[in-house]
N, CA and C atoms as an extended XYZ file, in Angstrom:
162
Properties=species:S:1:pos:R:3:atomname:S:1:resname:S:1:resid:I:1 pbc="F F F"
N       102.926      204.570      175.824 N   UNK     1
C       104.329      204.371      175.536 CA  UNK     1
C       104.847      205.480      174.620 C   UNK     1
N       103.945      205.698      173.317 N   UNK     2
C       104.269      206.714      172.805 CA  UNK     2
C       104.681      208.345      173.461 C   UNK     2
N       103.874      208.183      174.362 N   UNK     3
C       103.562      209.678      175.033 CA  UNK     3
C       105.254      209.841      175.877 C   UNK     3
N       105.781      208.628      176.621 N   UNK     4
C       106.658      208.434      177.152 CA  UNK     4
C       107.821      209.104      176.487 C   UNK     4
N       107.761      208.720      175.037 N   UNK     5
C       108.714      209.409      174.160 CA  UNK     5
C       108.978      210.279      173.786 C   UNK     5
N       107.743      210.804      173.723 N   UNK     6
C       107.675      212.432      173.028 CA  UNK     6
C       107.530      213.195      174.190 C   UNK     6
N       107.171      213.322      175.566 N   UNK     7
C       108.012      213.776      176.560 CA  UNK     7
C       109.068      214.105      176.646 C   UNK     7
N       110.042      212.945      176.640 N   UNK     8
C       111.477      212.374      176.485 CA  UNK     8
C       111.921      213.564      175.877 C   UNK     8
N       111.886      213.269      174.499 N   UNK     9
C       112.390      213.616      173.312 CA  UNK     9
C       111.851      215.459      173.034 C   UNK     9
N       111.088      215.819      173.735 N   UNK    10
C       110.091      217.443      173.359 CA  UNK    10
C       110.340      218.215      174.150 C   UNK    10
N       110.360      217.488      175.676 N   UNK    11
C       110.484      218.115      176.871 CA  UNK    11
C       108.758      219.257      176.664 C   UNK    11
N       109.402      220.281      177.021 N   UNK    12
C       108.863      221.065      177.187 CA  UNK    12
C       108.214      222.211      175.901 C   UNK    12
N       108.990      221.656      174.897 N   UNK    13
C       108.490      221.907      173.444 CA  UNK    13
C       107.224      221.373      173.316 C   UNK    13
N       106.580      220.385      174.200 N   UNK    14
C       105.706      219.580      173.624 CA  UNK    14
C       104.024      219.995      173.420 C   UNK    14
N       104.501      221.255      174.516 N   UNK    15
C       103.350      222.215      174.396 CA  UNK    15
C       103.294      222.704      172.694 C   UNK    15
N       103.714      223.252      171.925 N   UNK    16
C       103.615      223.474      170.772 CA  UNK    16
C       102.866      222.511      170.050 C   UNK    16
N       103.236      221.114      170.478 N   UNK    17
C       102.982      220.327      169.370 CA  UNK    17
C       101.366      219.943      169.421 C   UNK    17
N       100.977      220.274      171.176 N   UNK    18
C        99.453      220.074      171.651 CA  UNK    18
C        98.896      221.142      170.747 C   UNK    18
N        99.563      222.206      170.741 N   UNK    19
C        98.711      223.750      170.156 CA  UNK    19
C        98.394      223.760      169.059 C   UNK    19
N        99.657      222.803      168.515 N   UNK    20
C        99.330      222.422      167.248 CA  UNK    20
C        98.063      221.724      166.295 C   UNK    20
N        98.125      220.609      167.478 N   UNK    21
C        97.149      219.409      166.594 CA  UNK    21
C        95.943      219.802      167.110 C   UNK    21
N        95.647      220.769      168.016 N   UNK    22
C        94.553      221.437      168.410 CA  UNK    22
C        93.736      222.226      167.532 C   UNK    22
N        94.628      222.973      166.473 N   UNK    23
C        94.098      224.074      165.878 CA  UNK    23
C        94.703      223.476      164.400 C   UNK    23
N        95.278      222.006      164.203 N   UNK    24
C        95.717      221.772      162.872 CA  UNK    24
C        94.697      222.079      161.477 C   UNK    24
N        93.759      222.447      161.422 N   UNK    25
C        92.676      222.248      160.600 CA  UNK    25
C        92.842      223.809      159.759 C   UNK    25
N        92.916      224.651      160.929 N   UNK    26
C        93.257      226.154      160.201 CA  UNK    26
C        94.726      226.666      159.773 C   UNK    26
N        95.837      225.787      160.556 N   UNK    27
C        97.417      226.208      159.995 CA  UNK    27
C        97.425      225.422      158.728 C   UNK    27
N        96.503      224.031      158.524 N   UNK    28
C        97.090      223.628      157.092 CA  UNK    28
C        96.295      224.125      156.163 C   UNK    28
N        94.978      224.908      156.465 N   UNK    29
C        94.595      225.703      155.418 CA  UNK    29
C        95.189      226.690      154.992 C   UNK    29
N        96.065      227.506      155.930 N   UNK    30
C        96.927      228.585      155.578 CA  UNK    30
C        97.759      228.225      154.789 C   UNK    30
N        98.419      226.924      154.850 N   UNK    31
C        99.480      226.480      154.056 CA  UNK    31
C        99.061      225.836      152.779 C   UNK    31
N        98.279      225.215      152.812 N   UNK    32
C        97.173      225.023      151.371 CA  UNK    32
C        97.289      226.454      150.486 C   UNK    32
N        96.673      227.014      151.141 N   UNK    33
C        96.273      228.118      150.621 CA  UNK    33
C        97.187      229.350      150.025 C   UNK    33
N        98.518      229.124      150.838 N   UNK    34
C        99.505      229.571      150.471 CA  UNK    34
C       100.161      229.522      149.408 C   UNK    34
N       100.102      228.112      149.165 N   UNK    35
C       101.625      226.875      148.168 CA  UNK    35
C        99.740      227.346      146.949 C   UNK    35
N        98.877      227.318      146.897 N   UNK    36
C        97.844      227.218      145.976 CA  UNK    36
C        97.992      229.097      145.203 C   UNK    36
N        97.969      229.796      145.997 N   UNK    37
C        98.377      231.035      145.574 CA  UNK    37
C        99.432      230.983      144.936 C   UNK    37
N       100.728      231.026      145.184 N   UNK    38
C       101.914      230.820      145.278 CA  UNK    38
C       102.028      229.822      143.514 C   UNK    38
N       101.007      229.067      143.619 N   UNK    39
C       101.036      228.346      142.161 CA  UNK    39
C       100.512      229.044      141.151 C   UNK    39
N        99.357      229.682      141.459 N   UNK    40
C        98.433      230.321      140.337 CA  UNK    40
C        99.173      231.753      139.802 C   UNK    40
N        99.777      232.538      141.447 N   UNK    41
C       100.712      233.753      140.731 CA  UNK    41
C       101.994      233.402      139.720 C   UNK    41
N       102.055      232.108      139.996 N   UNK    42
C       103.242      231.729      139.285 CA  UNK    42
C       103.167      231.566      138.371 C   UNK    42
N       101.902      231.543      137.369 N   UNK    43
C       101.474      230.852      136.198 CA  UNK    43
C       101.271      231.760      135.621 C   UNK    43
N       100.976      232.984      136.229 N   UNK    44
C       100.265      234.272      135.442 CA  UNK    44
C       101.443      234.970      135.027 C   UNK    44
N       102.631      234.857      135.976 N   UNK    45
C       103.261      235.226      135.462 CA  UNK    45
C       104.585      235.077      134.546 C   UNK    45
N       104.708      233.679      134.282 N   UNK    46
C       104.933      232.888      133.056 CA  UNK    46
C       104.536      233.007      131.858 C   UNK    46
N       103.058      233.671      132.038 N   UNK    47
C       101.982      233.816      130.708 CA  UNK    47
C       102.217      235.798      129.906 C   UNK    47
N       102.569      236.451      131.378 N   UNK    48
C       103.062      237.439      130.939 CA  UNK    48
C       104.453      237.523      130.187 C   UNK    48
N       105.536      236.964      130.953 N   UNK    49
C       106.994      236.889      130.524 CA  UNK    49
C       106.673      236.280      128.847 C   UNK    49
N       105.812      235.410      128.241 N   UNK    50
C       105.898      234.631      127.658 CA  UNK    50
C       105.122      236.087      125.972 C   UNK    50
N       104.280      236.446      126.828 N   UNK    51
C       103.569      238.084      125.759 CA  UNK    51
C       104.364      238.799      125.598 C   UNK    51
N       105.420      239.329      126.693 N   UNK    52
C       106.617      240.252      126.281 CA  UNK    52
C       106.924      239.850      125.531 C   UNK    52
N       107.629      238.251      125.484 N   UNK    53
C       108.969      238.029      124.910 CA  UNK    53
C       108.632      237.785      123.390 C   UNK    53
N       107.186      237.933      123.034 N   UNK    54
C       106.829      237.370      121.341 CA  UNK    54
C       106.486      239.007      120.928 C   UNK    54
């Protein structure tokens, strides 16, 4: 029934979403890994702004 829907509703998009959950294991490590970078550069450089400014 579900499948019925997301047919419906994807059409032909729905290929993406197969490609997706196929290979989900390595796009959410990229994105882990991203937002985790993305945190730590952010911190370093808070710690710098913070040495200038004293």
């Amino acid at each position: 029934m579900v499948d019925v829907f997301l047919e419906f509703m994807l059409g032909p998009m729905r290929a993406i979403g197969d490609y997706y959950f196929e290979h989900q294991m390595l796009f959410n490590a990229i994105v882990i890994g991203g937002a985790l970078y993305k945190l730590a550069s952010g911190k370093k450089r808070h710690e710098r702004e913070a040495e200038n400014c004293n």
